[in-house]
C-alpha positions as CSV (number, residue, x, y, z in Angstrom):
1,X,10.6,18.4,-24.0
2,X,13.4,20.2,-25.9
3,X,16.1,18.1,-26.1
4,X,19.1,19.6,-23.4
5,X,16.5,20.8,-21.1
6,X,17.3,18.8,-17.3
7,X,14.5,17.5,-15.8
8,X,14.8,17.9,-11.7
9,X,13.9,14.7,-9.7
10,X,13.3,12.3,-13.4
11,X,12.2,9.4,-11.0
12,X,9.8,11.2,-8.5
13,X,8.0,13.3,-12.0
14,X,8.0,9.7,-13.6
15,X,6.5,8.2,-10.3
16,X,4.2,10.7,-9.8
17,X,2.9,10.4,-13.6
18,X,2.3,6.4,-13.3
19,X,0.6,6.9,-10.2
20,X,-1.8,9.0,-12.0
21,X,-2.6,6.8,-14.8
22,X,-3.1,3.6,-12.3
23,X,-5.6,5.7,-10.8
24,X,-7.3,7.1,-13.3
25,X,-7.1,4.5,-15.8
26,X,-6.3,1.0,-14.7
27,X,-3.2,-1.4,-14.5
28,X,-3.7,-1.9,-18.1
29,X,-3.4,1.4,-19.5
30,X,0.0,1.8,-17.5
31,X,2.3,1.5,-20.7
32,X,5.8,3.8,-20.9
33,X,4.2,5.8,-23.4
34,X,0.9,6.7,-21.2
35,X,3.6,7.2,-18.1
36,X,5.8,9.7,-20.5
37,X,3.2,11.7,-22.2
38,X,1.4,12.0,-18.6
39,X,5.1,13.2,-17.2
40,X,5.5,15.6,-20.2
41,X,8.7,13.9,-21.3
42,X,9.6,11.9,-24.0
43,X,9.5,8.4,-24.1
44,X,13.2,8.0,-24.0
45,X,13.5,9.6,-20.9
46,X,12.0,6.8,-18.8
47,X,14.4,4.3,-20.8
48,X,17.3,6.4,-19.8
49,X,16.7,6.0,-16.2
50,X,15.2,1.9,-15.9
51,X,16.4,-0.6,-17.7
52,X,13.2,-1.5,-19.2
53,X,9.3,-1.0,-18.1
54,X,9.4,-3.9,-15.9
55,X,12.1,-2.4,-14.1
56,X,10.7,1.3,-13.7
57,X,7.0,-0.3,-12.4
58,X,9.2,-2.7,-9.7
59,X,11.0,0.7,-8.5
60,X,7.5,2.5,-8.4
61,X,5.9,-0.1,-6.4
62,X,9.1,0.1,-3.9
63,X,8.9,3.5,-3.8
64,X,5.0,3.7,-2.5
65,X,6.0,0.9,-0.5
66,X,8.4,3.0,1.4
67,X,5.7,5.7,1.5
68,X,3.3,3.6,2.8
69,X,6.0,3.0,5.8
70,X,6.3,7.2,6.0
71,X,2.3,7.7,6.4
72,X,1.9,4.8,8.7
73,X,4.3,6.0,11.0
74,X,1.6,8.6,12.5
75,X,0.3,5.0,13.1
76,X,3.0,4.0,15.9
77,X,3.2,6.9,17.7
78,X,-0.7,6.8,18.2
79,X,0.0,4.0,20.3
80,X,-1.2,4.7,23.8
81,X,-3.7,7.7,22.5
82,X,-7.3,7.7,21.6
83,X,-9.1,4.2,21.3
84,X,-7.3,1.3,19.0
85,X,-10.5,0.7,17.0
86,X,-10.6,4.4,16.5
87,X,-6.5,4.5,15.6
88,X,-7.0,1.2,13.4
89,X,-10.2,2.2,11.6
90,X,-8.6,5.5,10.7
91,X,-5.5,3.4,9.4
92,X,-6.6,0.9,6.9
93,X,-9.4,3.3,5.6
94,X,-6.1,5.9,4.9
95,X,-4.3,2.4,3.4
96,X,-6.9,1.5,1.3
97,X,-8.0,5.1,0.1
98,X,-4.4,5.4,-1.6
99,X,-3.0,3.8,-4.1
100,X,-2.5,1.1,-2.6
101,X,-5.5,-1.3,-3.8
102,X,-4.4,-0.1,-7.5
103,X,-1.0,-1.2,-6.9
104,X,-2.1,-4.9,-5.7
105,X,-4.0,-5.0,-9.0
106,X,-1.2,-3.5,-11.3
107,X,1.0,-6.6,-9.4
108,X,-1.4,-9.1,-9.5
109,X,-1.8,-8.1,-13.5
110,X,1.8,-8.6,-14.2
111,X,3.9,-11.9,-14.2
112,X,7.6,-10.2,-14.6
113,X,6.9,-7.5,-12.3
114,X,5.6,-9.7,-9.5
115,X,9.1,-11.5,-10.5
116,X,11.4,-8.8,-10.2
117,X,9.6,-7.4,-6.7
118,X,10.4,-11.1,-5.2
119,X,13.9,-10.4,-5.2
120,X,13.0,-7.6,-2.9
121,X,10.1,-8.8,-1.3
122,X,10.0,-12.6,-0.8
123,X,6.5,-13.3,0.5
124,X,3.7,-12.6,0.8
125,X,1.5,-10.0,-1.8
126,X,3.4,-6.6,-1.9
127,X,1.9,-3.5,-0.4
128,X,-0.4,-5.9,1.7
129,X,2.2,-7.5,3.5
130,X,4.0,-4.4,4.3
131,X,0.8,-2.7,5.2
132,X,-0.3,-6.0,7.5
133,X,3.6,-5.9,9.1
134,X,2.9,-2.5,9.7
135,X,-0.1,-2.8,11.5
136,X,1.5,-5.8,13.7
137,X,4.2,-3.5,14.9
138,X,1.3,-1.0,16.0
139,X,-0.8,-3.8,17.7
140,X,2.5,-5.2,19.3
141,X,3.0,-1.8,20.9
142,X,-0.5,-1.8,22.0
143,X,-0.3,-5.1,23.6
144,X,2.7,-4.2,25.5
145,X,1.0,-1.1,26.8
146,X,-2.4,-3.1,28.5
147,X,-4.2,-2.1,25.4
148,X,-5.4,-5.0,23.8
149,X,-5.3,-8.9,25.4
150,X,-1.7,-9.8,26.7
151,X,-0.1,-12.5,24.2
152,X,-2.3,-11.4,21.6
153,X,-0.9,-12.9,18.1
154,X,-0.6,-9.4,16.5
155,X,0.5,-10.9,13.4
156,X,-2.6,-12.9,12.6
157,X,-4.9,-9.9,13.5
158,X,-2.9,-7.6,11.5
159,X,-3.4,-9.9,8.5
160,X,-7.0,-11.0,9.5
161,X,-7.5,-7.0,9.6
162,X,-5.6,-6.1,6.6
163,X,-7.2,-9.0,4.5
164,X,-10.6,-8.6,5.2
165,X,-10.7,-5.0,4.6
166,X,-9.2,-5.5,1.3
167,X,-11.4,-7.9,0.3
168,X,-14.1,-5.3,1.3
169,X,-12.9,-2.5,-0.6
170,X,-11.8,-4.7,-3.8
171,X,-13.7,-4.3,-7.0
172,X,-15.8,-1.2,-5.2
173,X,-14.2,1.5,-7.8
174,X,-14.7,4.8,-6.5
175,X,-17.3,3.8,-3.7
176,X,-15.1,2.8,-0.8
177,X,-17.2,0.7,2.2
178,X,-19.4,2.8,4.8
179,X,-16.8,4.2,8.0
180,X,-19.4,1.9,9.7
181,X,-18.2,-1.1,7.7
182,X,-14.9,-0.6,8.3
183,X,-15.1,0.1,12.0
184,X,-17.2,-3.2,12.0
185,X,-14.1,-5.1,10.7
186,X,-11.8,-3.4,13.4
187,X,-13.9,-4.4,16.0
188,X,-14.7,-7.6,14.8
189,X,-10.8,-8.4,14.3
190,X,-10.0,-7.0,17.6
191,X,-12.5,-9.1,19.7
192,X,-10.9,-12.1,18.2
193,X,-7.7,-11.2,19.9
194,X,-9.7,-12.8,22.9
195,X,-10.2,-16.3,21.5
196,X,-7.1,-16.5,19.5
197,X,-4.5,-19.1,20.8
198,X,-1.5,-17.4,22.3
């Protein structure tokens, strides 16, 4: 990039760029340089706008965090429509067919960015602890609509749902679980809500 040329939205080009190597090439090939030459920038660009790498990947993570909070809002205002097995499968098989499984990994692979994020995020694992959140808030409005069991602990099922599904779509690569699998897991979760202590 010719040096005086502007760059319009830096961050979102530079965001866009590491999601695309963490896809296509793994947590571990997510180095400034790799995020830089996929951007078409140089190198210093990136160092102009974060602090240091650790700082640009905690941002990045933030910022498909919040996106993840954008695309699940079609989740909410399904509430009261179509079935909730339905509305959930189609959910966490949107969640995990993102980037999201790829961003637990990039996380779990490094210490100082899992530092840095807990200054922003206290608990939990990021991305599946907003996703699980997320979920709860559906199920909560579900509940208070007749939907699923009165008193239901929504925050248990959302992480029962949100674990188990990641645990089935961990380590698959590019071959996700059946639809049937994952409908399985929904319905399996949601009959729970039945014998779960209120």
């Amino acid at each position: 990039m010719p040096t005086g040329v502007a760059i319009r939205d830096v961050r979102e080009q530079l965001f866009g760029a590491a999601e695309r190597v963490l896809l296509r090439d793994g947590p571990n090939a997510l180095t400034s340089r790799a995020v830089t030459t996929e951007a078409g920038c140089a190198k210093g660009v990136l160092h102009k706008h974060f602090a240091d790498f650790d700082a640009f990947l905690a941002e990045f993570v933030l910022d498909r965090i919040a996106r993840l909070d954008e695309r699940t809002a079609a989740l909410r205002d399904a509430a009261g429509t179509g079935t909730v097995a339905d509305n959930l499968t189609a959910a966490v098989t949107a969640l995990f067919s993102s980037a999201a499984l790829a961003l637990v990994g990039l996380i779990t692979a490094r210490d100082e960015l899992r530092a840095r994020l807990r200054r922003d995020l206290p608990a939990g694992v990021p991305v599946l602890t907003e996703a699980a959140e997320l979920i709860a808030a559906y199920l909560a409005a579900e509940r208070d609509l007749g939907r699923i069991t009165p008193g239901a602990d929504v925050d248990t099922l959302a992480a029962m749902l949100i674990g188990t599904t990641h645990l089935r779509y961990a380590g698959r690569g590019d071959t996700p679980p059946e639809p049937d699998t994952v409908r399985r897991i929904v319905t399996a979760v949601l009959t729970t809500a039945d014998r779960l202590p209120t």
